[in-house]
Legacy VTK file of the C-alpha trace (Angstrom):
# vtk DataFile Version 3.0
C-alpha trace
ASCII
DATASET POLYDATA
POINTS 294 float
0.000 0.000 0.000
1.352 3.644 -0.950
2.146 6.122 1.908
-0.358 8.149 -0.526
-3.586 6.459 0.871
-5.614 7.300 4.121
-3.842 6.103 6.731
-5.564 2.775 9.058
-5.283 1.210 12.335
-2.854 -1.235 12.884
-4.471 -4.455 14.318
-1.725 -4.940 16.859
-0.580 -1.709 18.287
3.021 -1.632 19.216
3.971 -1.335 22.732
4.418 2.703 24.118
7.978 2.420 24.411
8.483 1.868 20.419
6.363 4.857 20.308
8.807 7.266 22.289
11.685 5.613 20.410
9.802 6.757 17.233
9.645 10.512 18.419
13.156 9.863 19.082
13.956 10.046 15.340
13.426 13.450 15.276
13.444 16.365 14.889
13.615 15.437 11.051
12.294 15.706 7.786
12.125 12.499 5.801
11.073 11.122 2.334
9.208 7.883 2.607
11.904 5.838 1.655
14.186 7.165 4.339
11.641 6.903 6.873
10.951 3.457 6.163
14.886 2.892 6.332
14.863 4.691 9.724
11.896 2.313 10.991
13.530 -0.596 10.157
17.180 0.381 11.701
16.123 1.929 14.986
12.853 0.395 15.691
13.800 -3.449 14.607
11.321 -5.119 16.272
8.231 -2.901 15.400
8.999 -2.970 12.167
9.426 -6.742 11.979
5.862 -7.494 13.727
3.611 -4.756 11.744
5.884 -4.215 8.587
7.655 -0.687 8.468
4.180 0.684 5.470
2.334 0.051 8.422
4.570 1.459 11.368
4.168 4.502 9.363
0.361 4.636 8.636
0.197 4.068 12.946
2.664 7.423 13.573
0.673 9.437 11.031
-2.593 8.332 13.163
-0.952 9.147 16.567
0.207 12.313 15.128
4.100 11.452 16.244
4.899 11.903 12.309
2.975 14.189 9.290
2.920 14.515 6.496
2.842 17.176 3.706
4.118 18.678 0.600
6.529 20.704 -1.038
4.342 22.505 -3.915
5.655 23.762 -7.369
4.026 25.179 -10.302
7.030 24.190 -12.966
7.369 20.371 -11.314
5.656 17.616 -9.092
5.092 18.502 -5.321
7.748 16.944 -3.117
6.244 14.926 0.024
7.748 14.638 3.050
7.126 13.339 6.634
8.660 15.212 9.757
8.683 14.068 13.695
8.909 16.893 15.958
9.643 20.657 14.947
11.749 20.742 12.025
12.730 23.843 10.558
12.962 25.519 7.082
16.539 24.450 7.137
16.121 20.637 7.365
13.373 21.096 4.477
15.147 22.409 1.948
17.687 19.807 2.890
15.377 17.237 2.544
14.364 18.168 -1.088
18.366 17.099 -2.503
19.992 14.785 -0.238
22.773 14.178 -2.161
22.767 18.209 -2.810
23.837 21.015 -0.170
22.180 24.263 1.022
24.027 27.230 -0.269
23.608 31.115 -0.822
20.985 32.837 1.064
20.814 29.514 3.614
24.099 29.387 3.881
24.650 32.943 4.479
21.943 32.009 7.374
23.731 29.022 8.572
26.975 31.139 9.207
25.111 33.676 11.355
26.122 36.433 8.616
22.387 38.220 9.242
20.088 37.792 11.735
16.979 37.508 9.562
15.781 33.908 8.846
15.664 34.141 4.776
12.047 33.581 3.276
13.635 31.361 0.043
16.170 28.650 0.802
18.696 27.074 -2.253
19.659 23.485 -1.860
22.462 23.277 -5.076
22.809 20.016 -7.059
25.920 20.091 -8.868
26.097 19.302 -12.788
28.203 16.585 -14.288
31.366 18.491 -15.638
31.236 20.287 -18.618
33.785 21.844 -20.876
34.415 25.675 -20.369
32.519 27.693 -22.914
34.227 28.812 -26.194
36.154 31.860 -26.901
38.352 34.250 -25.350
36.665 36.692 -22.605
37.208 40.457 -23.690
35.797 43.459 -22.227
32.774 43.138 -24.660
31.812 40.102 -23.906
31.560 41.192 -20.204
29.706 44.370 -21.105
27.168 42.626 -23.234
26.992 39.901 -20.523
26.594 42.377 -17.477
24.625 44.419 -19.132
21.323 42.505 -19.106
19.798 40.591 -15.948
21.014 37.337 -14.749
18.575 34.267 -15.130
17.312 32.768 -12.600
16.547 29.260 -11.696
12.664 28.399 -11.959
13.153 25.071 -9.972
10.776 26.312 -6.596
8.841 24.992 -4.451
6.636 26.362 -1.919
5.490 25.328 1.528
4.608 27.639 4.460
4.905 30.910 3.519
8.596 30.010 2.448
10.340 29.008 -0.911
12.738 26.592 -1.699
14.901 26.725 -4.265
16.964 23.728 -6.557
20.073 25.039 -8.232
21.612 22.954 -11.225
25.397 24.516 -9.973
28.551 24.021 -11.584
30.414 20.848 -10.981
33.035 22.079 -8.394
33.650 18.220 -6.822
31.436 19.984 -3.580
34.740 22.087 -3.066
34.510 24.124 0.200
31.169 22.248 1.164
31.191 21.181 5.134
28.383 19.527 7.714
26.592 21.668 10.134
24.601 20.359 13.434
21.089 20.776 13.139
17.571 20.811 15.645
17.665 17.102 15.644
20.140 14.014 14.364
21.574 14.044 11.744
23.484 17.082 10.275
22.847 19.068 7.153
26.089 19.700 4.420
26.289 23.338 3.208
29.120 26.084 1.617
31.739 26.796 4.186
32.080 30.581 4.788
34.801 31.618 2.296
32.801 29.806 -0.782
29.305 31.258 0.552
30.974 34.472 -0.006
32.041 33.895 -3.546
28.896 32.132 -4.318
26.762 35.315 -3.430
29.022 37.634 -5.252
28.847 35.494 -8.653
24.899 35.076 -7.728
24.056 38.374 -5.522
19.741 37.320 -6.224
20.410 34.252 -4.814
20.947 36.149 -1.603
18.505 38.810 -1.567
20.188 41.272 -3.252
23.610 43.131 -3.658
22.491 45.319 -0.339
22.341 42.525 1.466
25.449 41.224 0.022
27.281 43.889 1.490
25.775 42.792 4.767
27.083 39.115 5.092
30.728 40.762 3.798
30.429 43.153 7.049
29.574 39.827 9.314
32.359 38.323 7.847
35.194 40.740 7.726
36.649 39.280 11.140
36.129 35.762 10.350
36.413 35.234 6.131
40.190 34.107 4.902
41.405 35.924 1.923
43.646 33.157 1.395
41.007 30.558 1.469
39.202 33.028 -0.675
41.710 33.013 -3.536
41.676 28.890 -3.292
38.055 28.585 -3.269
38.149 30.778 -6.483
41.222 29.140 -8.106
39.252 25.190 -7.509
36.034 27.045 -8.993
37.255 28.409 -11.870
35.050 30.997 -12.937
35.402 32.595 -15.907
34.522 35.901 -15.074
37.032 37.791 -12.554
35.043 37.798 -9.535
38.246 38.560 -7.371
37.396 41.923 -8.263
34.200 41.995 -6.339
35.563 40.281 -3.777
38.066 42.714 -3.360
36.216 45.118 -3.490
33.593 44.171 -1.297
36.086 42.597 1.369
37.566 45.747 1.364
34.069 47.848 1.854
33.673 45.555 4.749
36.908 47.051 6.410
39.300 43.962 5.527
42.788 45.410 5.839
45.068 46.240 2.762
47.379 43.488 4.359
44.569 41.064 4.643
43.610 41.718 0.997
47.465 41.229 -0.528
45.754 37.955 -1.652
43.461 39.159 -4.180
45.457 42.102 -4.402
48.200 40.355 -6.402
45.511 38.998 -9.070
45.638 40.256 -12.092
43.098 43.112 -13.147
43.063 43.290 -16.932
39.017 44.047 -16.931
36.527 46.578 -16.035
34.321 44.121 -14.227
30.634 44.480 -12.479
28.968 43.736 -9.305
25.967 42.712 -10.563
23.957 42.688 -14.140
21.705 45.393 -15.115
22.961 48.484 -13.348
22.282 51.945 -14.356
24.611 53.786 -14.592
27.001 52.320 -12.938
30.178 54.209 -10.605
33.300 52.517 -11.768
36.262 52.011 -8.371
39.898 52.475 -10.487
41.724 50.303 -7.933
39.401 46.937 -8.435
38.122 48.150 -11.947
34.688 47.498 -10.615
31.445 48.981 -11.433
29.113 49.513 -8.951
25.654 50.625 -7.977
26.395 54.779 -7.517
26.390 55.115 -4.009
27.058 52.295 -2.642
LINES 1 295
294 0 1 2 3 4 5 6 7 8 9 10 11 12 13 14 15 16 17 18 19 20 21 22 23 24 25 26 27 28 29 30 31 32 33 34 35 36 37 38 39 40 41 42 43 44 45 46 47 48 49 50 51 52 53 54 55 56 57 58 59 60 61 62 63 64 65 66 67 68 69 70 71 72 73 74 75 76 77 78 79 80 81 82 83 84 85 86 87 88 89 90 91 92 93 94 95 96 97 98 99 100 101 102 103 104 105 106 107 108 109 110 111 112 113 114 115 116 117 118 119 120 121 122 123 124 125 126 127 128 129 130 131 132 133 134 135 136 137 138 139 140 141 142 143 144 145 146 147 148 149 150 151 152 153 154 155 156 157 158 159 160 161 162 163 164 165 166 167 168 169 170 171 172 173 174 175 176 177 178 179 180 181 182 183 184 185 186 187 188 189 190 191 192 193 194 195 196 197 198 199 200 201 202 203 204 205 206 207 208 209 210 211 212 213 214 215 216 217 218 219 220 221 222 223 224 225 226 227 228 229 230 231 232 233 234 235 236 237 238 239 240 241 242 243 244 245 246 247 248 249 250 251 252 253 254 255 256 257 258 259 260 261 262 263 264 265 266 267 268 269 270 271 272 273 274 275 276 277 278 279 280 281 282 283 284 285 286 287 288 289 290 291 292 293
């Protein structure tokens, strides 16, 4: 029987102590085929005497498990079951398991702003590809910065909040790390130094270039340029984004011997902060356009 249909009672109920042992899998969000794994590791004996389908149907009943879904209007809804109080952050985890959260969440996760984000990005990384043809030149950049940046129509929706799948570059999860969550368990996400390049090459992904500027002022103290300039070197962008980085790092009130790093790359471009400024301020020492008064 699907997890789909109306849940029943289970003819023999099993005993109050596999009950509590059942909260104790959470707080967590699980797809049915985890939670049927989880069932049958920790709860052994249950599981063997009603059959895990069933074990579940019995926590939906008691209300120690929901269930509900992740809605889109581009692809099918996600479902998901959760025991105890999960938040937004072990959702959006849930939707990629084999993905991470970055961006905006990851900004969160690193306690660069204080404001929970209302969209979450869990980023699946593509197989590799081959870099695209033709040398950059400053036209290139200027045609390419000079209209808005596309963004990924992969959402979902539940509660109020969005989450977001991003098809990211293929990076071998460079600069990705665990963090401890509400419950068991631990969710993988960008460490700080690529959350900062990540929101620099996508500034949307993170509510905005203003809030950009933010997360570089909570991280001034922390963020190595040195791990900066290796996160950037495994990434490989073509675009030189160690320009806005620099210049950003240094808005933030990262010393000039902090930034020798990035200082000593080379800065043959005028580059941009973002796409589709008008009229843009350009900063002679990074060669960096910017939003005029910023």
């Amino acid at each position: 029987m699907q997890a789909s249909e109306e849940p029943v009672s289970i003819p023999i109920e099993p005993p109050a102590v596999s009950v509590e042992r059942a909260r104790g899998l959470g707080p967590a969000v699980f797809t049915h085929k985890q939670l049927l794994a989880a069932i049958r590791a920790e709860l052994p004996g249950w599981s063997q005497s009603v059959g895990p389908s069933s074990a579940i149907r019995f926590l939906l009943e008691r209300g120690v498990a929901s269930r509900f879904q992740l809605r889109s209007d581009a692809y099918r809804s996600a479902t998901r079951y959760r025991i105890g109080e999960v938040s937004p952050v072990q959702i959006a985890a849930s939707l990629r398991p084999r993905g991470y959260l970055s961006h905006a969440t990851a900004v969160f996760l690193h306690g660069l702003t204080d404001e929970a984000p209302a969209t979450h990005y869990v980023n699946v990384e593509q197989s590799p590809k081959r870099p695209p043809p033709g040398a950059l030149t400053q036209q290139r950049l200027d045609q390419a910065f000079g209209r808005q940046q596309r963004a990924s129509n992969y959402v979902f929706t539940h509660d109020g909040l969005s989450y977001v799948v991003l098809s990211g570059k293929h990076t071998g999860e460079f600069g990705v790390v665990e963090f401890a969550t509400t419950g068991p368990g631990t969710v993988r996400a960008t460490d700080l130094e690529r959350t900062l390049v990540d929101i620099v090459v996508r500034p949307a992904y993170a509510s905005g270039l203003y809030q950009v500027r933010k997360a570089f002022e909570s991280a001034a103290k922390r963020v190595s340029v040195e791990r900066v300039v290796e996160t950037l070197t495994a990434l490989q962008h073509v675009y030189p984004y160690h320009q806005a980085l620099g210049f950003l790092l240094e808005r933030a009130g990262v010393s000039a011997d902090r930034l020798a790093p990035l200082q000593r790359l080379e800065r043959r471009w005028d580059f941009y902060l973002t796409h589709g400024m008008k009229n843009p301020v350009l900063d002679p020492a990074w060669r960096i356009y910017h939003p005029r008064g910023f």
